[in-house]
C-alpha positions as CSV (number, residue, x, y, z in Angstrom):
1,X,-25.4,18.8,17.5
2,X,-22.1,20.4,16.0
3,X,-20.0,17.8,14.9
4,X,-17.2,19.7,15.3
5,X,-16.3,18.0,18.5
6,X,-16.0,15.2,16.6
7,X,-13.9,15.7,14.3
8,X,-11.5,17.6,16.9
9,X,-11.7,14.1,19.0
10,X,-11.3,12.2,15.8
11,X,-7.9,14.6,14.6
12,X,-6.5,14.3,18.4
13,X,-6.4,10.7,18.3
14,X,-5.2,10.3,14.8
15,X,-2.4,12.9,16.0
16,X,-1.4,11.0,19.3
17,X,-1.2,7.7,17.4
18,X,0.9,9.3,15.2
19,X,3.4,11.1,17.4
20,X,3.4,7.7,19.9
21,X,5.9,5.9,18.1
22,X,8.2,9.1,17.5
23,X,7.9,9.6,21.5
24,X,8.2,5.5,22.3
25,X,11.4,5.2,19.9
26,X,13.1,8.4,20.5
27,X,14.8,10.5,18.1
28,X,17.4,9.6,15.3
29,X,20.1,9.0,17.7
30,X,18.2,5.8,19.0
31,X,18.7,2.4,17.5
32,X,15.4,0.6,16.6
33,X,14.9,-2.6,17.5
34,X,15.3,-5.4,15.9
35,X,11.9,-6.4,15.4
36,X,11.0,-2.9,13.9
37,X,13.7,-3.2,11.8
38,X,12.7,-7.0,10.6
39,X,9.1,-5.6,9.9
40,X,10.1,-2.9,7.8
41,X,12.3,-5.0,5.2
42,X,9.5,-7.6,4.9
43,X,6.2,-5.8,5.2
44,X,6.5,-3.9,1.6
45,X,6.4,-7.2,0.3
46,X,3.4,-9.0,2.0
47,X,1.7,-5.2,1.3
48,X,2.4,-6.5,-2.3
49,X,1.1,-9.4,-2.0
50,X,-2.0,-8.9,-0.4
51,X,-2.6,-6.6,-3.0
52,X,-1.7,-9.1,-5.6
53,X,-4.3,-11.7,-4.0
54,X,-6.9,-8.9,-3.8
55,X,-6.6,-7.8,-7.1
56,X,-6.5,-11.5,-8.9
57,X,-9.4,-13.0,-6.2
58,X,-12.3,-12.2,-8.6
59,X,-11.2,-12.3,-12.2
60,X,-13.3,-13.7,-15.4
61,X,-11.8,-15.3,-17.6
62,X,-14.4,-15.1,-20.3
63,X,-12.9,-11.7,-21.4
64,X,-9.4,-10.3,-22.2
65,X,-10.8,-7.1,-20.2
66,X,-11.9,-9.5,-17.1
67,X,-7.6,-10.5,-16.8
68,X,-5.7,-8.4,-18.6
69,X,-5.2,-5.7,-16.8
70,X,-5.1,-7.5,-13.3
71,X,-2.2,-9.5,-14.3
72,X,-0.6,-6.3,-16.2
73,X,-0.5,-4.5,-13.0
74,X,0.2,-7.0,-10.7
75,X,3.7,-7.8,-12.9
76,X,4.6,-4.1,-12.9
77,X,3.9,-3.8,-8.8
78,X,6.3,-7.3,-8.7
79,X,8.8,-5.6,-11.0
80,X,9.0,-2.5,-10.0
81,X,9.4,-3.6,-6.6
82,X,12.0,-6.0,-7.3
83,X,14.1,-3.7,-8.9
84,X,13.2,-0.4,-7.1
85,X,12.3,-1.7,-3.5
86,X,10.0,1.4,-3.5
87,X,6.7,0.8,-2.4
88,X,4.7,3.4,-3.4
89,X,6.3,3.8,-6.6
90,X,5.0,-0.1,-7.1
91,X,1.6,0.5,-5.7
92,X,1.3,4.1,-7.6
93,X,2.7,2.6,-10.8
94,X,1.0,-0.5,-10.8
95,X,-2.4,1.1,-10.1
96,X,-2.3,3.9,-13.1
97,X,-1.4,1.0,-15.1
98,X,-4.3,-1.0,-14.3
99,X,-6.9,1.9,-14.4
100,X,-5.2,3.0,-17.7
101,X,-5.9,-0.7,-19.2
102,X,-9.5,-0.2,-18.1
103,X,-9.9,2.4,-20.0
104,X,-8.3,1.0,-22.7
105,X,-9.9,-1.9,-23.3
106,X,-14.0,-1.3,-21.8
């Protein structure tokens, strides 16, 4: 069997879940509700720290290359949002910094 249907099924749905909230909300001329708008100031920073809690959850302490870099990156995601309030510039940043101290120090 093709799985081309699939994937056509799989990219419709993606699609309409996508465009739902555009058609829901209307256009730019429509004021979001309150709710929405509470969401989007504090969800950037639970998605921070979740990602904090994930990354720290199974560290070793035996070795500076077990914690080093998991607390390097999560203090630049914390500053960098902070002072930027741009989540994907925290997540981005703090990501190439922790990869970057893997490398650094296996």
């Amino acid at each position: 069997m093709s799985p081309l249907p699939q994937i056509l099924v799989i990219a419709l749905v993606t699609a309409a879940l996508r465009l739902l909230p555009v058609l829901l909300l209307g256009g730019r001329d429509r004021v979001l509700p309150a709710t929405l708008l509470r969401l989007s100031q504090s969800l950037p920073g639970a998605i921070i720290g979740f990602l904090v809690v994930y990354s720290l959850k199974d560290l070793a302490f035996t070795a500076l290359s077990g914690w080093l870099p998991a607390l390097l990156g999560v203090l630049v995601a914390g500053l960098l949002q902070y002072y930027r309030k741009n989540t994907l510039l925290s997540v981005f940043s703090a990501t190439a910094a922790y990869m970057a101290l893997l490398q650094v120090l296996a």
